[in-house]
C-alpha beads as a LAMMPS data file, in Angstrom:
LAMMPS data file: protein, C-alpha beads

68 atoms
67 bonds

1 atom types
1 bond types

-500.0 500.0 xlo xhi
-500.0 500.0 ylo yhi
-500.0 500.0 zlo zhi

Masses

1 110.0

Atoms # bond

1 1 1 295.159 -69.208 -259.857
2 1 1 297.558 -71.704 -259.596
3 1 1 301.049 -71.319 -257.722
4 1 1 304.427 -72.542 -259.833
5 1 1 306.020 -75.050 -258.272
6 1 1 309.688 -75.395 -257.984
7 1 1 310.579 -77.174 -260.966
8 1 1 308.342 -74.601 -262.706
9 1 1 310.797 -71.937 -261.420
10 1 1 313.989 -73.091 -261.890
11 1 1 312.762 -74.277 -265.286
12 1 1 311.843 -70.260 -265.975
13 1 1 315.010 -68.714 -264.379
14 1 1 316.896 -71.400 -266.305
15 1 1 315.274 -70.760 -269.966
16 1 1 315.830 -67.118 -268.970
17 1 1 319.781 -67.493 -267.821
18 1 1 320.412 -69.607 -271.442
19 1 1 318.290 -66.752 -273.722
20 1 1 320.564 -63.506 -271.573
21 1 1 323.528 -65.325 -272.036
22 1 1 323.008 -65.947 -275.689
23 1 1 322.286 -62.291 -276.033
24 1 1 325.139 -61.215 -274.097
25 1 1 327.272 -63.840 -276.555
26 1 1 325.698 -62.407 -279.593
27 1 1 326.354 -58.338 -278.121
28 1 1 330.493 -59.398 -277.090
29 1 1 331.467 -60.979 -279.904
30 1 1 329.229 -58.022 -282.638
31 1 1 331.355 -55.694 -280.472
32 1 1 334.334 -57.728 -281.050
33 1 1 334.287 -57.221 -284.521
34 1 1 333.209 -53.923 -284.616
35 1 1 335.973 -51.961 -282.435
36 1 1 339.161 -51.205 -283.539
37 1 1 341.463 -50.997 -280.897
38 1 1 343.173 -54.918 -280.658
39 1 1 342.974 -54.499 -276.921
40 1 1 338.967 -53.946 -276.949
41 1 1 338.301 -56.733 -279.415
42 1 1 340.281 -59.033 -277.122
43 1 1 338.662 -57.893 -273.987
44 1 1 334.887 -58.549 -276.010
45 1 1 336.290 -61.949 -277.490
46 1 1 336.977 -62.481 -273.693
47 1 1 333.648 -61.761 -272.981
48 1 1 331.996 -63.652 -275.471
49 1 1 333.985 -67.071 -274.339
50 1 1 333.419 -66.627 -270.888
51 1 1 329.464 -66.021 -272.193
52 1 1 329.183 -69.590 -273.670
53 1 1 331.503 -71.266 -271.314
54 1 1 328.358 -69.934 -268.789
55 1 1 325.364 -71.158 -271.218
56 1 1 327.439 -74.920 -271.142
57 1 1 327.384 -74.666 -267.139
58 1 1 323.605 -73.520 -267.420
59 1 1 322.574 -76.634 -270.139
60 1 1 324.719 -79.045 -268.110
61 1 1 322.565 -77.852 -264.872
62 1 1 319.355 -78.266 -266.861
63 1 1 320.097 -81.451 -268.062
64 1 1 321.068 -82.186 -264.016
65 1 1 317.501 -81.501 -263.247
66 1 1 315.933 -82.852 -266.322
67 1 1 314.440 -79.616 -267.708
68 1 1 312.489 -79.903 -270.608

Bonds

1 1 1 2
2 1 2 3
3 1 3 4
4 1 4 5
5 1 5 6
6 1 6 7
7 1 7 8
8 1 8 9
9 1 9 10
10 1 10 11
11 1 11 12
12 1 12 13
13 1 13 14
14 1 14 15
15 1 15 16
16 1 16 17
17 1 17 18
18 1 18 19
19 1 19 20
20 1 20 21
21 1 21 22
22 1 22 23
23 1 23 24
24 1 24 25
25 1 25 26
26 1 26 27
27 1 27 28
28 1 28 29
29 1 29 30
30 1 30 31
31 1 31 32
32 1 32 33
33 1 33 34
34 1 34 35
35 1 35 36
36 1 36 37
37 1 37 38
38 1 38 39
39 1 39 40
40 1 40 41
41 1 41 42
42 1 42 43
43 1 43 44
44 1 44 45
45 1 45 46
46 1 46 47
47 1 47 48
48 1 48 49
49 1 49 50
50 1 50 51
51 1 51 52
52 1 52 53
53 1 53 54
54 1 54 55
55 1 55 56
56 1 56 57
57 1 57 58
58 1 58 59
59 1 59 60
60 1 60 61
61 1 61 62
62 1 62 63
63 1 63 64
64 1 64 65
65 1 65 66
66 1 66 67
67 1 67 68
């Protein structure tokens, strides 16, 4: 069996940071729009922001390491 190497991990635990971070985008801002109460849906829009402004940090470290 052959062992991963390290740009074999960080390419995995990359992909995976960028595809729970889109989810956790797509979740904030459906629960942004779905609540009621103005204080929620600005705490989720929050959220949501702070989500992509973490999937740019992630892409900008993949394209560090050249990560296909």
């Amino acid at each position: 069996m052959r062992r991963l190497n390290q740009k074999d991990l960080m390419n995995n635990a990359f992909k995976t940071a960028v595809e729970r971070e889109e989810r956790y985008t797509a979740k904030y801002f459906y629960w942004s729009k779905k609540v009621r109460d103005k204080d929620l849906t600005a705490l989720f829009g929050d959220f949501a922001v702070a989500s992509r402004s973490r999937i740019a940090k992630i892409k900008k470290e993949i394209n560090k390491y050249n990560i296909k």
